[in-house]
N, C-alpha and C positions, 0 to 999 in steps of 0.2 A: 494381068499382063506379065507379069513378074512370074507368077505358078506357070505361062506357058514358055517363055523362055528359059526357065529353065527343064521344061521335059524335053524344050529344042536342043539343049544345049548335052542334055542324059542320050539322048536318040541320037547327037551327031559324035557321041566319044564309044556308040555301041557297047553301052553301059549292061544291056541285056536283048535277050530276043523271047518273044511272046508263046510259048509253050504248052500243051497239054497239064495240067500235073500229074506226075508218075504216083503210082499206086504205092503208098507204104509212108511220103513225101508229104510235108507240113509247111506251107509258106508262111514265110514272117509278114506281120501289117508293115504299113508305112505312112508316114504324115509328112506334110509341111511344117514347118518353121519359117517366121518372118520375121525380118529383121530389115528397122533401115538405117542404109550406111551415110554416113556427115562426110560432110569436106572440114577441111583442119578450123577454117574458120565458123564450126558449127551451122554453117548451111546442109540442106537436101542432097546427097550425091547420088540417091538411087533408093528403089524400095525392092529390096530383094525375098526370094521363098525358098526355101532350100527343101529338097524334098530328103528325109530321112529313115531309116528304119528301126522298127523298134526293136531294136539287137540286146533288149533285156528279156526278152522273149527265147534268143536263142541259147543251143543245148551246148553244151560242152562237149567235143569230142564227136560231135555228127555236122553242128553249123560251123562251129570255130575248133581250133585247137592252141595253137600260143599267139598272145595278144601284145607281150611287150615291143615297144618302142622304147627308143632312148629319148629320155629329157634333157634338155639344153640346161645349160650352170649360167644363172646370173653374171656370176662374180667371171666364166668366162667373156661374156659383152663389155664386164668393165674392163676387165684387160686390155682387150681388143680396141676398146674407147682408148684409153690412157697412149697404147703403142703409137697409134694412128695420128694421135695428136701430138704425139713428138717428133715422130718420123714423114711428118706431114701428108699420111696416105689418101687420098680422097675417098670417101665412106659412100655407098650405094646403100637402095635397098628395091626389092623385087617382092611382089606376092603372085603368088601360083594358083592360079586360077581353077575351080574348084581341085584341088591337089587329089583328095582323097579316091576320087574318084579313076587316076593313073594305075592304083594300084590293080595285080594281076590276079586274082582270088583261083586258088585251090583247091577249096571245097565246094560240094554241090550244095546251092544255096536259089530258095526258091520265094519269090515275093510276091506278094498281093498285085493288084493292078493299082498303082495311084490314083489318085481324087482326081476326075478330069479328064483321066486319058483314054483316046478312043481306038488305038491301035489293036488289032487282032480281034478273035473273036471274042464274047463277053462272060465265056466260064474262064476262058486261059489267063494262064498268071507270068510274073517275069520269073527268066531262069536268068541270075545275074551273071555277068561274064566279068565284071571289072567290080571293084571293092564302092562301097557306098557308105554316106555317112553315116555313120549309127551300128554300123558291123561291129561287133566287138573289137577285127580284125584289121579292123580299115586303116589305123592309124601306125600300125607294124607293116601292112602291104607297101603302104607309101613310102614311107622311110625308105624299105627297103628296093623299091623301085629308084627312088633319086638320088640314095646312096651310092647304086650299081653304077646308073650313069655319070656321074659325077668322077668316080673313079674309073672311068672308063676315057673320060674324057684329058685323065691326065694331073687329076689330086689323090692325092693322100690324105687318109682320116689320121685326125689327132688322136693318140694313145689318152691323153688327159679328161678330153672330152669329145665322144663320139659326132657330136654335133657340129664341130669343127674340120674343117675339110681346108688343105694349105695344096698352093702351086705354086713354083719355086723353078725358074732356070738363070741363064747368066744377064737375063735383062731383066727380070721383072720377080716382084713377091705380089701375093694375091693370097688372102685366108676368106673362107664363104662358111659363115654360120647358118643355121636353119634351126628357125623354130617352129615347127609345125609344117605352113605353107609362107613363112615370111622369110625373107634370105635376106642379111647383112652382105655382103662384098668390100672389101677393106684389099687397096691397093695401090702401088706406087705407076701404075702404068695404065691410061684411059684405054688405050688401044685392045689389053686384054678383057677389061670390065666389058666393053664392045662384043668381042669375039663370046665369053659367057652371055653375055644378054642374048644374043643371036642363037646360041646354041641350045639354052634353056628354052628358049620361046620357042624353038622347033618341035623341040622335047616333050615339053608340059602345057605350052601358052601361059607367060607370065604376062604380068601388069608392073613396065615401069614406073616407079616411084619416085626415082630421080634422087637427089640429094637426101643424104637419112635426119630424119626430124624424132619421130616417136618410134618405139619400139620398146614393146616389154612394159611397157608403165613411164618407161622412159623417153624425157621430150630433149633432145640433142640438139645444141646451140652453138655454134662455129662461131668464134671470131678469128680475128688474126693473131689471140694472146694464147688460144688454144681450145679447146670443146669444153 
């Protein structure tokens, strides 16, 4: 159940379309991955399959060309903790629903057919349209997909650290960290936390988290003395 929601969910972000292979042209495989997700109190939250490719297969310079992304700084989150709890900001968090998958691929890049799937006919393969996980690429596509909108939408990236994205007019501050597919939001103002929830979820489809607990290794404990 899990392997087929998720090729529903590949088929409904037109992740690829079902192809001849061109002459000269070498598809990458692909597999699942399983994993299941807890709820905080170590119960069942889901049994999810993630379908991946095996992007150690591909060539340098024909599948991918440059692969970095920015890493997030620890010691930026503690900052960010420390400000928040003196300036009293209320702390969110969001995860982006399979993220990598947003990103807009460049190169021509061609995949096997996954385990299971019955679309098109049974020599054609996928020609991927959108970044997947396992790309070497995937992880610099996305970024730079949510970067773009992000600043589009009215932040400025941090010189300090790229992963830091600050909104700033005469009523309100707002800083959005991202690590990967997991976003922090740190802000004096519910009304804008709103307005980003609303705008990302058009964007990417995230999954509100509500009040921030874990992140990073970190289990985040509010009282009224401080975090």
């Amino acid at each position: 159940m899990a392997m087929k929601d998720e090729l529903k969910a590949l088929e409904a972000n037109q992740t690829w379309i079902m192809i001849d292979l061109p002459a000269g042209k070498r598809p990458i495989a692909c597999k699942y991955v399983y994993k299941i997700k807890y709820n905080s109190d170590g119960s069942i939250e889901r049994y999810k399959a993630r379908l991946v490719t095996k992007g150690y297969t591909q060539e340098e310079g024909i599948d991918y060309h440059e692969t970095f992304s920015h890493v997030a700084k620890l010691v930026t989150v503690r900052c960010l903790l420390a400000i928040a709890a003196v300036k009293g900001w209320g702390l969110y968090q969001f995860d982006v629903k399979n993220a990598f998958l947003h990103g807009d691929l460049q190169e021509e890049i061609y995949m096997k057919r996954p385990p299971g799937y019955t679309q098109g006919q049974s020599h054609q393969v996928c020609r991927l349209l959108k970044s997947l996980y396992g790309l070497k690429q995937a992880s610099r596509q996305w970024y730079s997909k949510f970067s773009t909108s992000l600043l589009q939408f009215g932040f400025y990236q941090s010189k300090a650290d790229y992963s830091l994205f600050i909104k700033q007019d005469n009523r309100s501050f707002t800083a959005l960290f991202v690590y990967v597919d997991d976003i922090i939001v740190a802000s004096d103002s519910p009304a804008v936390v709103k307005d980003i929830k609303v705008f990302l979820n058009n964007q990417f489809k995230i999954k509100d988290l509500g009040q921030l607990r874990y992140f990073l290794g970190l289990e985040i404990a509010r009282t009224s003395q401080g975090i």
